[in-house]
Each structure stands twice: as structure tokens, then as C-alpha cells.
PATOR-207501 format. One record per residue (C-alpha): residue number from 1; chain; x, y, z. Coordinates in nm, 4 decimals. Layout:
<recs>
+-------+------+----------+----------+----------+
: filum : sevo :       xx :       yy :       zz :
+-------+------+----------+----------+----------+
:   NUM :    A :        X :        Y :        Z :
...
+-------+------+----------+----------+----------+
</recs>
This chain:
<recs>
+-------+------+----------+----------+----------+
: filum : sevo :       xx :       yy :       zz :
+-------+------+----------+----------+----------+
:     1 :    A :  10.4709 :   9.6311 :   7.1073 :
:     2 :    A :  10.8788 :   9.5426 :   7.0693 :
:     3 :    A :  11.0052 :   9.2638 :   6.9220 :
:     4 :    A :  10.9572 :   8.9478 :   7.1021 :
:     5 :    A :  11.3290 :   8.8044 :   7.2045 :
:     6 :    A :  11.5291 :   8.6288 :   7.4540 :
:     7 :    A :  11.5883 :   8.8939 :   7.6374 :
:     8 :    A :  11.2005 :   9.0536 :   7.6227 :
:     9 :    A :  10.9856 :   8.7238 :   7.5828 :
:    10 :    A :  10.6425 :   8.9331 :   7.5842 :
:    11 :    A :  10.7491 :   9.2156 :   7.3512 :
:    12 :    A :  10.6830 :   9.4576 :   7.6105 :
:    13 :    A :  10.7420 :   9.8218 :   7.5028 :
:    14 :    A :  11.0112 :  10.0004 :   7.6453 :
:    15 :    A :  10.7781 :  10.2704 :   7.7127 :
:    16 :    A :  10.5228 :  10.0759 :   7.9264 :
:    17 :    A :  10.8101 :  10.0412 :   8.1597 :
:    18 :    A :  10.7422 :  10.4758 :   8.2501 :
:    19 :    A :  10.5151 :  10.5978 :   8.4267 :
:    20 :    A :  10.1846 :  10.5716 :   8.2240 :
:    21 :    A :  10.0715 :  10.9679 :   8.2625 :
:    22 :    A :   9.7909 :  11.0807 :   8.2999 :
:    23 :    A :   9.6079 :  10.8819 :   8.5540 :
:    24 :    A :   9.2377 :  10.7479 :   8.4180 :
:    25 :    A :   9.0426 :  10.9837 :   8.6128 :
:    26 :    A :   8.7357 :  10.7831 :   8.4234 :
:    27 :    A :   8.8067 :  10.4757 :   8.5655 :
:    28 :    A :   8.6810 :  10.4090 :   8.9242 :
:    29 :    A :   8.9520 :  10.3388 :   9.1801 :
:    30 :    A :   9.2653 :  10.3887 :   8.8980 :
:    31 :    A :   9.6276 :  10.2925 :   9.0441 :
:    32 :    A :   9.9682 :  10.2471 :   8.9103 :
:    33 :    A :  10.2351 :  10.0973 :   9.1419 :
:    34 :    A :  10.6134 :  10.0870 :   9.1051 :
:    35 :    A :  10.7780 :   9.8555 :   9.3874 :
:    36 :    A :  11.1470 :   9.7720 :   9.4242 :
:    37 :    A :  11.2300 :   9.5574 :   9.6894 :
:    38 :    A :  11.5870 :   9.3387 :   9.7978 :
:    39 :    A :  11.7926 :   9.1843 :  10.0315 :
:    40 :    A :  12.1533 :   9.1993 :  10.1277 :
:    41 :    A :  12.2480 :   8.9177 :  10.2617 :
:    42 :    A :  12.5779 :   9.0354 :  10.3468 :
:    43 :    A :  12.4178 :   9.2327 :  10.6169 :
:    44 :    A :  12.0797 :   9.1173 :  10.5689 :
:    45 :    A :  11.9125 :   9.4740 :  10.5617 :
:    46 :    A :  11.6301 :   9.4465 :  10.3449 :
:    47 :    A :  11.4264 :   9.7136 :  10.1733 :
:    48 :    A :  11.0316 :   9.7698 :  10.0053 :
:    49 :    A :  11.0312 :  10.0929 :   9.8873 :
:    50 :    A :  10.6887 :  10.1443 :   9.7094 :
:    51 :    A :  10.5199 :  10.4440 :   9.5098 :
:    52 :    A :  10.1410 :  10.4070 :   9.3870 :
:    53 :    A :   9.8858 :  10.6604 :   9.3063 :
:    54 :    A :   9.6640 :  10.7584 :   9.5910 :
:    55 :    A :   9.2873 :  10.6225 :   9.5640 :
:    56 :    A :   9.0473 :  10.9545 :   9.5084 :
:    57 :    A :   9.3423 :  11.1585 :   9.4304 :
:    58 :    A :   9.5276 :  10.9800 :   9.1101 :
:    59 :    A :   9.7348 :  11.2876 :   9.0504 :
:    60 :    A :   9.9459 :  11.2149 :   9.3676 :
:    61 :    A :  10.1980 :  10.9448 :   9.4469 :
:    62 :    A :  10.2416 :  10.8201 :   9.7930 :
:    63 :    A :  10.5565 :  10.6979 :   9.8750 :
:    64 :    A :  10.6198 :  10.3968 :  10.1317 :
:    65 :    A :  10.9964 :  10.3260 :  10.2422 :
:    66 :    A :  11.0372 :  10.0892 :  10.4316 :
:    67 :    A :  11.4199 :   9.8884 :  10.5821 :
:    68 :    A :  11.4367 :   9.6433 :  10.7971 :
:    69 :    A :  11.7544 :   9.5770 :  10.9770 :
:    70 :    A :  11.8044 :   9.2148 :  11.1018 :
:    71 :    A :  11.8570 :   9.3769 :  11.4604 :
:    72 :    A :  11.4877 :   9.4355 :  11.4939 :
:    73 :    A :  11.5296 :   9.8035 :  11.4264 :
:    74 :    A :  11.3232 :   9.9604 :  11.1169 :
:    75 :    A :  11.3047 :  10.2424 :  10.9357 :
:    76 :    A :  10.9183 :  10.3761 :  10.8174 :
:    77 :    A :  10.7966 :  10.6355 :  10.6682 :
:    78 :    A :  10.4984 :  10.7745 :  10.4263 :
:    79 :    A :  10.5389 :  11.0361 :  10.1625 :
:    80 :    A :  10.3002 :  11.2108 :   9.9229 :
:    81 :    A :  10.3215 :  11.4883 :   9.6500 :
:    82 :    A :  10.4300 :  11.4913 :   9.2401 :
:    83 :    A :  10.7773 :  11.4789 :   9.0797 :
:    84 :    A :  10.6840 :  11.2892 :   8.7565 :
:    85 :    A :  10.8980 :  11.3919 :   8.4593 :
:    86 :    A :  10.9765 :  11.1821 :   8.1482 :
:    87 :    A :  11.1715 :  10.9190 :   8.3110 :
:    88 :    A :  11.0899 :  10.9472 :   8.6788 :
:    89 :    A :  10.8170 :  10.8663 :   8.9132 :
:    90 :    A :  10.8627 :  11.0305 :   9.2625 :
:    91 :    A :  10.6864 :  11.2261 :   9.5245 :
:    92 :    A :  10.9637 :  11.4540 :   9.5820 :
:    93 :    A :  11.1364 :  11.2387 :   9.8979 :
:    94 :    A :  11.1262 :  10.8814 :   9.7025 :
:    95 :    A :  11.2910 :  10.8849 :   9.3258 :
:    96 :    A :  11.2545 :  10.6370 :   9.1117 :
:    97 :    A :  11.5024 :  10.7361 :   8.8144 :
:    98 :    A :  11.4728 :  10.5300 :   8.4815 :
:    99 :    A :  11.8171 :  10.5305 :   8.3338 :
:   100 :    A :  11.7453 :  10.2531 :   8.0579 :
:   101 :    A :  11.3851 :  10.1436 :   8.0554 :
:   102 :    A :  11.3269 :   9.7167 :   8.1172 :
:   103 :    A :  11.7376 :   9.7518 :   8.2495 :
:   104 :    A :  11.8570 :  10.0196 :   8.4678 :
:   105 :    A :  11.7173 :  10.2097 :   8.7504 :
:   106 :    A :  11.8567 :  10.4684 :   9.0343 :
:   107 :    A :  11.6517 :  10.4814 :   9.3696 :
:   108 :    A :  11.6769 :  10.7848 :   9.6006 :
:   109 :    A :  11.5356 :  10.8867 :   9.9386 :
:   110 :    A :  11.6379 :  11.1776 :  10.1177 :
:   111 :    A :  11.4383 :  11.3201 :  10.3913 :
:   112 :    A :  11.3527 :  11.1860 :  10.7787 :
:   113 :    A :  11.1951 :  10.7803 :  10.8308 :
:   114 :    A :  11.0797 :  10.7030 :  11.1387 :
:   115 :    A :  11.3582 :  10.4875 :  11.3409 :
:   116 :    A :  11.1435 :  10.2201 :  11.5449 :
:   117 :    A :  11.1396 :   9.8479 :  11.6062 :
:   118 :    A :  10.9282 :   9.5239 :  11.5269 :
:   119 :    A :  10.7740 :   9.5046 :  11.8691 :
:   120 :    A :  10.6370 :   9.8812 :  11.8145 :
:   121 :    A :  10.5483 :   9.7788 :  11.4266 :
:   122 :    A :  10.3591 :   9.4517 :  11.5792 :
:   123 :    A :  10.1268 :   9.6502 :  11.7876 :
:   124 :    A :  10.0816 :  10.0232 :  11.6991 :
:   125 :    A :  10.0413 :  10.1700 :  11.3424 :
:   126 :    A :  10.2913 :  10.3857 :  11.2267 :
:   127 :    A :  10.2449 :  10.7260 :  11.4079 :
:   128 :    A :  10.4433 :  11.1081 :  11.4955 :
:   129 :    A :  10.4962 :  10.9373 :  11.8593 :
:   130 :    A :  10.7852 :  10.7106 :  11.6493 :
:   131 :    A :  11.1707 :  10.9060 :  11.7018 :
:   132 :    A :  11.2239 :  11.0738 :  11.3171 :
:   133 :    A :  11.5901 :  11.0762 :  11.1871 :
:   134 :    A :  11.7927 :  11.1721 :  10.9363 :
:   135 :    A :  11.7618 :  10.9460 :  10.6420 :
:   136 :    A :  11.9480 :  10.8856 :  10.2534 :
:   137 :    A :  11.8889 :  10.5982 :  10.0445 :
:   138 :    A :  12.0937 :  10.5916 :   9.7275 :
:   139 :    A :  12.1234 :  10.2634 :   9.4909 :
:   140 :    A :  12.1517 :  10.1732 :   9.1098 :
:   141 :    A :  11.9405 :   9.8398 :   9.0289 :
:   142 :    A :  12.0569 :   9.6506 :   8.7520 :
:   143 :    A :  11.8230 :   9.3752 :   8.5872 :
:   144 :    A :  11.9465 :   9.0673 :   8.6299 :
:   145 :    A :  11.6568 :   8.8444 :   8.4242 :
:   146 :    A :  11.3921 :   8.9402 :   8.1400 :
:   147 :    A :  11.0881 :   9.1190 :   8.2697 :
:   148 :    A :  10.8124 :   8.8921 :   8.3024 :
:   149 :    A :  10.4787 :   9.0144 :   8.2166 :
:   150 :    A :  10.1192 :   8.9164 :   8.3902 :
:   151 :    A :   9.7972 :   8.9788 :   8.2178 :
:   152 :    A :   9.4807 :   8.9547 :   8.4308 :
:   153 :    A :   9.2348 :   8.7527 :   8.3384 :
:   154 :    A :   8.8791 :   8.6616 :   8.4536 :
:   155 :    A :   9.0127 :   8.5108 :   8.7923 :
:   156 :    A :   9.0270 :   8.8725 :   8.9363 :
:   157 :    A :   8.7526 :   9.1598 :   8.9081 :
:   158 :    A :   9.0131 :   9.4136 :   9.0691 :
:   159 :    A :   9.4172 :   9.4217 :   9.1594 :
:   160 :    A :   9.5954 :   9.5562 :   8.8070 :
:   161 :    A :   9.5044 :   9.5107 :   8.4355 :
:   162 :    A :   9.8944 :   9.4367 :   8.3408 :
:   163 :    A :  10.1524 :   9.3520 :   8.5746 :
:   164 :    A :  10.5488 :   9.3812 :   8.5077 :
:   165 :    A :  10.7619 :   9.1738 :   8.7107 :
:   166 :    A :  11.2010 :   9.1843 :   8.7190 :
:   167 :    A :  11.5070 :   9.0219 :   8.9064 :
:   168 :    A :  11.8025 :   9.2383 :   9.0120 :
:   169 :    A :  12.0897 :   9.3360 :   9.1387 :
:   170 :    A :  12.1483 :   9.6622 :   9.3101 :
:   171 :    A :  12.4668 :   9.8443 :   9.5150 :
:   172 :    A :  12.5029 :  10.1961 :   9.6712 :
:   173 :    A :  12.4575 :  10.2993 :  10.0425 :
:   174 :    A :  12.2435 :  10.4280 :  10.3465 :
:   175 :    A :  12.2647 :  10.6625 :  10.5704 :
:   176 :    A :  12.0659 :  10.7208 :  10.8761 :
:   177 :    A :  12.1762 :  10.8957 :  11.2215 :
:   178 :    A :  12.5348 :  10.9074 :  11.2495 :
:   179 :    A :  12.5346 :  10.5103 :  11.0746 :
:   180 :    A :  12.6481 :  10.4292 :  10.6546 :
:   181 :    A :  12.5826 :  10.1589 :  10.5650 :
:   182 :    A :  12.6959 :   9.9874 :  10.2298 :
:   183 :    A :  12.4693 :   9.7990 :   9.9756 :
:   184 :    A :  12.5281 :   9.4967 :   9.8166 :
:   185 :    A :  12.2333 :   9.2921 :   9.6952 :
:   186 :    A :  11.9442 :   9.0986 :   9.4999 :
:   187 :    A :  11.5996 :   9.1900 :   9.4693 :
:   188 :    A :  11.2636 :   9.2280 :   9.2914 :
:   189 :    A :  11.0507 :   9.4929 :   9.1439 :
:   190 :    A :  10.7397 :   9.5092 :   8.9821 :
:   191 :    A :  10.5356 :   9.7667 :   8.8028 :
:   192 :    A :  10.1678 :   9.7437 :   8.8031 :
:   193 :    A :   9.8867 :   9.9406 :   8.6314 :
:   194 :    A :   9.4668 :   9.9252 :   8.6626 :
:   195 :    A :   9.2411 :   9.9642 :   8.9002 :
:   196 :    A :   9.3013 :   9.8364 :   9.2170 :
:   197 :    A :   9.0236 :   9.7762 :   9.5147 :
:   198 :    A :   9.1259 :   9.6074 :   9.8133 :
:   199 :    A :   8.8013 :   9.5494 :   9.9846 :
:   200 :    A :   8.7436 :   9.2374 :   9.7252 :
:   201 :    A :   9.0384 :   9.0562 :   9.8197 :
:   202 :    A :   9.0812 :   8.8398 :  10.1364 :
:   203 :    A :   9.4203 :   8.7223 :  10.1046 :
:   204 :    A :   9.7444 :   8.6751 :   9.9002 :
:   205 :    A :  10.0804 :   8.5141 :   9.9114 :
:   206 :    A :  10.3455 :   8.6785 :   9.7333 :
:   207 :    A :  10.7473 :   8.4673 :   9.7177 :
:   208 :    A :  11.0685 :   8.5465 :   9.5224 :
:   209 :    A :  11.4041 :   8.4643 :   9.5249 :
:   210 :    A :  11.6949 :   8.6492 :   9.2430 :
:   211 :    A :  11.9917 :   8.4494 :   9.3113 :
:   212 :    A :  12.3344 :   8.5009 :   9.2284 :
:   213 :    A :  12.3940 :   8.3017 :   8.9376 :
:   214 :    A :  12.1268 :   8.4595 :   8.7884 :
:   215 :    A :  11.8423 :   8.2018 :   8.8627 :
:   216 :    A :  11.5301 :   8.3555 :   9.0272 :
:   217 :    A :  11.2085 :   8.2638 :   9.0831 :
:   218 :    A :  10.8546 :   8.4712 :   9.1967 :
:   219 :    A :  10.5035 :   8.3911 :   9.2340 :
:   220 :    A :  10.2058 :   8.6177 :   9.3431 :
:   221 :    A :   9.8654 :   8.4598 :   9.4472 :
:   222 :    A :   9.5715 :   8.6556 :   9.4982 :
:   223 :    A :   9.2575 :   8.5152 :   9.6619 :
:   224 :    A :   8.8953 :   8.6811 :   9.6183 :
:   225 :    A :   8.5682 :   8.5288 :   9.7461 :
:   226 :    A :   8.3791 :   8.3718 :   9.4809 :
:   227 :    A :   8.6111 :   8.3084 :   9.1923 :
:   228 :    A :   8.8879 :   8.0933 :   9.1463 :
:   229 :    A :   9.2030 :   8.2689 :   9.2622 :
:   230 :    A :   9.5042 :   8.4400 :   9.0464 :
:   231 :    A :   9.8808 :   8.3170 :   9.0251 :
:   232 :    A :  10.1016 :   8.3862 :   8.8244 :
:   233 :    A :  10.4524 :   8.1861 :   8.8729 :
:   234 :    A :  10.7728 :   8.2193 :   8.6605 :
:   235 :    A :  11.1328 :   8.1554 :   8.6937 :
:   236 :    A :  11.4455 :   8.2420 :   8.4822 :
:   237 :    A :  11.7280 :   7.9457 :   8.4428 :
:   238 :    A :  12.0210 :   7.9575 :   8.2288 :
:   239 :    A :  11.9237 :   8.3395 :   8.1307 :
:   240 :    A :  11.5578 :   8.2177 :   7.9978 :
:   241 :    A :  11.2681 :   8.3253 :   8.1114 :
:   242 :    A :  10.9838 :   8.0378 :   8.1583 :
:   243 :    A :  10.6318 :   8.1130 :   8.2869 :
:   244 :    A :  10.5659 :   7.7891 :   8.5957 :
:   245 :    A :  10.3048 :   7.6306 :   8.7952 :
:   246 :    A :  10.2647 :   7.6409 :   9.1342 :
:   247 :    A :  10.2073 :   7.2944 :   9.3258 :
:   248 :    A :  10.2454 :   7.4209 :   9.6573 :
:   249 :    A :  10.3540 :   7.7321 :   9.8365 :
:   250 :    A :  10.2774 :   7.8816 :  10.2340 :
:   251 :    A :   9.9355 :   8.0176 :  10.2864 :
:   252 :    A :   9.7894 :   8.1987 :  10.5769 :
:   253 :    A :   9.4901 :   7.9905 :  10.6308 :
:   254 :    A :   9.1620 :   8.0575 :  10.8679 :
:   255 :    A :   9.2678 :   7.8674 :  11.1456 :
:   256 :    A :   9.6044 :   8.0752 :  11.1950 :
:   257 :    A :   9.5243 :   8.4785 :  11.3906 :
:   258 :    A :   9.9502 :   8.5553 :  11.2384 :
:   259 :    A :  10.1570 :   8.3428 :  11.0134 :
:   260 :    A :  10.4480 :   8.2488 :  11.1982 :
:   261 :    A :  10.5928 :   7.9435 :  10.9826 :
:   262 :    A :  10.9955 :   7.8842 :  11.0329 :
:   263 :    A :  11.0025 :   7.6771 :  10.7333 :
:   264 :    A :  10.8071 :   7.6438 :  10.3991 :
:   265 :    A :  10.8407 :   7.4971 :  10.0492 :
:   266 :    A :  10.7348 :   7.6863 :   9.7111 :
:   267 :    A :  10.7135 :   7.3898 :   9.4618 :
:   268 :    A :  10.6835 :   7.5096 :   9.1230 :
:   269 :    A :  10.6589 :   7.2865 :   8.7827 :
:   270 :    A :  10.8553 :   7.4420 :   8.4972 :
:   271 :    A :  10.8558 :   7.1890 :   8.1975 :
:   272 :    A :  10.6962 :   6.9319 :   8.3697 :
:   273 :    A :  11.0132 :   6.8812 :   8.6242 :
:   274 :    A :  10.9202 :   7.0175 :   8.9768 :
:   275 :    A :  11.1520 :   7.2464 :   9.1579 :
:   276 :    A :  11.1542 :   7.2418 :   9.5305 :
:   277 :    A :  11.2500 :   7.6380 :   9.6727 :
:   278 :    A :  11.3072 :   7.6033 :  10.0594 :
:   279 :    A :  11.2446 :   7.8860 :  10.2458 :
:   280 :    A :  11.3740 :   7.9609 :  10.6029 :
:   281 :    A :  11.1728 :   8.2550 :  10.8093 :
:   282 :    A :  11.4771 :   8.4566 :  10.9089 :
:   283 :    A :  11.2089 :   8.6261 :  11.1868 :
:   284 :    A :  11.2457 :   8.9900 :  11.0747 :
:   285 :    A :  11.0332 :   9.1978 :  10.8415 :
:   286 :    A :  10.7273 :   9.4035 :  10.9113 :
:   287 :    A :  10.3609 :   9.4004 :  10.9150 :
:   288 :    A :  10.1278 :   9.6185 :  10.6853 :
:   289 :    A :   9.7642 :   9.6829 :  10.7274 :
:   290 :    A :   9.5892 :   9.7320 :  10.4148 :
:   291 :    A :   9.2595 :  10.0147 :  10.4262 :
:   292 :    A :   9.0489 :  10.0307 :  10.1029 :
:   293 :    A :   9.0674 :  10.1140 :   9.8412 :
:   294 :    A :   9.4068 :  10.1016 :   9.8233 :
:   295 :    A :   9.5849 :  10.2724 :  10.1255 :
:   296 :    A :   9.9125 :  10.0729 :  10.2560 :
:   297 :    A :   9.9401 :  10.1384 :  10.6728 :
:   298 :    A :  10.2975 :  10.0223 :  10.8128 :
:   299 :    A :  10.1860 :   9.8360 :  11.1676 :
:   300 :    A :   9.8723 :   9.6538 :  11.2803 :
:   301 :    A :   9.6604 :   9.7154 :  11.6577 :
:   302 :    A :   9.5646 :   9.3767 :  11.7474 :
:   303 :    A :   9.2156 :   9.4707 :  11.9249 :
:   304 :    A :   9.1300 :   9.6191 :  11.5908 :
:   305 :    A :   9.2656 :   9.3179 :  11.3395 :
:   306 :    A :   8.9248 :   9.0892 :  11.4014 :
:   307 :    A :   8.6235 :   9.2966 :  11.5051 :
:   308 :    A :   8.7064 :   9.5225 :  11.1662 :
:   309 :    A :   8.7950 :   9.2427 :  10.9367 :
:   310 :    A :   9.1148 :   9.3715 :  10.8891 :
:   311 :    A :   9.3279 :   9.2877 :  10.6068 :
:   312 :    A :   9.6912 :   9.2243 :  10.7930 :
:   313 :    A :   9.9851 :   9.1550 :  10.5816 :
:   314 :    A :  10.3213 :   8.9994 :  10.6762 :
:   315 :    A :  10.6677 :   9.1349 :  10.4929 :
:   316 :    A :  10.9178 :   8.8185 :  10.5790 :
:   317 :    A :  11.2693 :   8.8320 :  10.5461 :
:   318 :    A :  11.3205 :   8.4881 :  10.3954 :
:   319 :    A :  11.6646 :   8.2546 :  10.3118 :
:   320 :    A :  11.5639 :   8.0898 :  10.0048 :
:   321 :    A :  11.7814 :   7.7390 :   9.8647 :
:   322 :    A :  11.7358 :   7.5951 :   9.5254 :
:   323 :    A :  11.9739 :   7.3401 :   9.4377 :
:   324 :    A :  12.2482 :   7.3685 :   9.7080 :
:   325 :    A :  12.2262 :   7.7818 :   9.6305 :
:   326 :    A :  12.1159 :   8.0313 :   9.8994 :
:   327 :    A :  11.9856 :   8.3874 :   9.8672 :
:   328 :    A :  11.7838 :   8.6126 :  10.1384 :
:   329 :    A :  11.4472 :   8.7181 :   9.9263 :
:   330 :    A :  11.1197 :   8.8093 :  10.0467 :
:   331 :    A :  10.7977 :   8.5959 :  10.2026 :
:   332 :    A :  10.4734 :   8.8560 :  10.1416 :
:   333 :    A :  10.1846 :   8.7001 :  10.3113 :
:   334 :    A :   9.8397 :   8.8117 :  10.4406 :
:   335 :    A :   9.5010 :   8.7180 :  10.5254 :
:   336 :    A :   9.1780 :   8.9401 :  10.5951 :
:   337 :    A :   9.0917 :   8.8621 :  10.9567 :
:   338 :    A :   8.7787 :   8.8039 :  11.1300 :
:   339 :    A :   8.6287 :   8.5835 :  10.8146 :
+-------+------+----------+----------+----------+
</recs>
């Protein structure tokens, strides 16, 4: 454990921000998950580009990248294999680069995504019938707030054992077809270790916001049938980190089949003084089906979704205002279907 300071409230060890080699082979359903995700909102092209350890095979990452353009257009695809070294976690196509650990980060992807649209996304998994181009990602991510740890507790029997949660800022470019694109924006990652089961869950609702003054905000809720529910909220003002409550925030309840909200509050108490985050549904993003244990599935098929008790999840590009100051962040929303 580090020093606990300003600028790493919780201590955390340098170290536990690597990859945490080997996998527990001894430990039923074992996962580690590295996510960085943003929003330009210059352009508005956002990006989730995810790497976890594959359930029954914990010696392989699978990589998810994923872009959504605000034109409807998307770019998809699913990697697997092993590039681990000392300060990288990658599958060979996806490369996440540590350059200072808790700080700096470089994100590469260099291979073919599928180039298809959020009307094909909305009703068809992710398949080889989708057109495959030419694809580069290349950014730096710069932290832009301490990194906020979350400790489960007895509110979850499955998920992560420690999560790791950091604003940011990132810049660089992507290509695709004869397009390049330049990157400008703010974002979120998280890096999350345990084992993880998906068959437990039946919902969560997952909101940030890294503005440009520095301010951010994120809270993750998890729901599981028969125990209380898990959320951890936290915001950084003035350069300090502050652990929150949430008072209110959207939620994909059991009388809605997609969650289709234009407009939603997060309400979080920091202090004792509530904070009212508005968010605006900017009506592009992508939907994820989620297989156990812990297999990620770019799409949904409707006429599937109910009679399998599906778990369907919602990425939402979202505008976010907090006192007078905007930002395009994320809305991550699901529910399992059919209960």
C-alpha cells in the first residue's frame, strides 16, 4: 500500500494499477477488466474499448472496441489472444500501454472493425455478414482526477473484489477507410479484478461525466435478486476526490421492454449539499447483450431478449451539465428481460 495523499486518497499501489498476472485459475469464474471509455464532444465520436479475461480460459484477453459516430455509423469488433508484458495488457489488436501507472496511458488498435450502423446493432448481433474495414486507433490518456477505489462488500456475491475508477483526458487520431479523424476529449476508465458471474445480476446503471475544469463525477449501481444492491458514487471538485451518495439516478425499471429516456437527473449528496447532474440522451450509442459468465455480445435480436431472459444493456451517448458546465459522457444502462 502507497502513501495515502491528495493525489492517491486510498493509498493504492502503483502496481495494482498492472495487470495482476497470473490469472487465479483456483478461483471459479476469475476476471480482470481494463475499460477506457470517452467522448469528444467536438465531434462527438465516442469510444468503449474494453479488455477482460475470457471466462473458462483466464489466460486469454478478449478485446471489445467499440466507436460510435454521432451519424449512426459504428465501428465493432471482438478480439482474443495474449500480449501481456510488464506494463501492457493486450490481445495483440487492442494495446493498452502503461506509461506511468495511476497517470498515463497509450491506447492502440490496429487491425479491421466491423463498419455498421445502430439500426443493424438494434436488431442483429454482431456477425461476418457486417462490411470489415481498415481500422487504427491511436490516443494518449492523461488522468485528469485521483483514482477512486471501490471495495465490494456484502451487497454483491459476484461482479469484482476491488474496483479502480479514473477521469481523463485523452488526444490522438482514427483512422478507418479512407477517413482521419482527430481526437480531442474526456473520458473514464476503470480497472476491475475478481470473479465476475453475470447470471446473478439483473440489472445495473452505470453514469459519468469528466469535465473540463477538472470536475467529474461517476456512479455504478449493480442490482442482484435478494440482497440490497451495490453503488458506489464519487466526484472530484477543486482537484479533491470525495466518495457521494446517490439520491436519485435513471433506472431501467420492469415496466419499460428498452430505456429510451431523453432526459434524466443523477442527484448525488457530497457533504451533505446535493448536486443536481442533468443528463440529455444525445440518441446514439449501442446496445450489448451480456451471456454468462461473463461474455460481452455487441447487438441484441429482439425475439430472443424475453423468452431467454436476456440481459440487454444500453451504451448512451449522454450531454451532461453541472453548474452551467457541459460535457458529452456516457449513460450505461441495462436490465435482464423477461423477469
Amino acid at each position: 500500500m502507497a502513501t495515502k495523499t491528495r493525489e492517491n486518497p486510498y493509498g493504492i499501489d502503483p502496481a495494482r494499477d498492472l495487470h495482476h498476472s497470473p490469472p487465479r485459475i483456483d478461483v471459479p469464474n476469475w476476471s480482470e477488466n481494463l475499460l477506457f471509455s470517452g467522448a469528444d464532444s467536438g465531434n462527438g465520436i465516442f469510444f468503449y474499448h474494453h479488455l477482460g479475461l475470457v471466462g473458462g480460459a483466464p489466460d486469454v484477453w478478449r478485446g471489445d472496441f467499440a466507436v460510435a459516430l454521432p451519424d449512426g455509423r459504428q465501428l465493432l469488433q471482438v478480439t482474443f489472444g495474449n500480449s501481456e508484458s510488464a506494463n501492457n495488457i493486450g490481445d495483440g489488436t487492442l494495446e493498452c500501454e502503461c506509461i506511468e501507472p495511476l497517470r498515463s496511458w497509450r491506447i492502440r488498435f490496429k487491425g479491421a472493425a466491423y463498419l455498421t450502423d445502430a439500426e443493424t446493432n438494434r436488431n442483429n448481433y454482431l456477425s461476418v455478414e457486417q462490411i470489415p474495414v481498415a481500422c487504427e486507433w491511436d490516443i494518449r490518456w492523461e488522468a485528469t482526477s485521483p483514482m477512486h477505489e471501490a471495495a465490494k462488500n456484502d451487497t454483491l456475491s459476484s461482479g469484482f473484489a476491488v474496483r479502480y475508477e479514473q477521469a481523463g483526458q485523452y488526444w490522438g487520431t482514427l483512422r478507418f477507410g479512407d477517413e482521419v479523424i482527430a481526437l480531442d476529449g474526456h473520458g473514464y476508465r476503470d480497472h476491475s479484478v475478481g470473479p465476475r458471474d453475470y447470471s446473478r445480476f439483473s440489472g445495473h446503471a452505470w453514469t459519468w461525466g469528466a469535465f473540463p475544469s477538472g470536475k467529474m463525477f461517476g456512479s455504478l449501481s449493480l442490482y442482484e435478486p435478494g440482497r440490497s444492491g451495490f453503488a458506489a458514487p464519487w466526484v472530484t471538485i477543486d482537484g479533491e476526490l470525495k466518495e457521494a451518495e446517490l439520491v436519485s439516478g435513471p433506472h431501467w425499471d420492469d415496466t419499460m421492454d428498452d430505456f429510451d429516456e431523453k432526459t434524466f437527473d443523477v442527484v448525488l449528496r457530497v457533504d451533505g449539499v446535493e448536486h443536481t447532474i442533468r443528463g440529455e440522451n444525445m440518441g446514439y450509442g449501442y446496445y450489448w447483450t451480456l451471456f454468462n459468465p461473463s461474455q460481452l455480445c455487441f447487438g441484441r435480436v429482439p425475439s430472443r431478449m424475453v423468452s431467454e431472459r436476456q440481459w440487454v444493456c444500453r451504451e448512451l451517448v449522454t450531454r451532461w451539465t453541472w453548474d452551467g458546465e457541459e460535457v458529452l459522457g456516457l449513460t450505461e444502462i441495462s436490465r435482464r428481460l423477461g423477469t
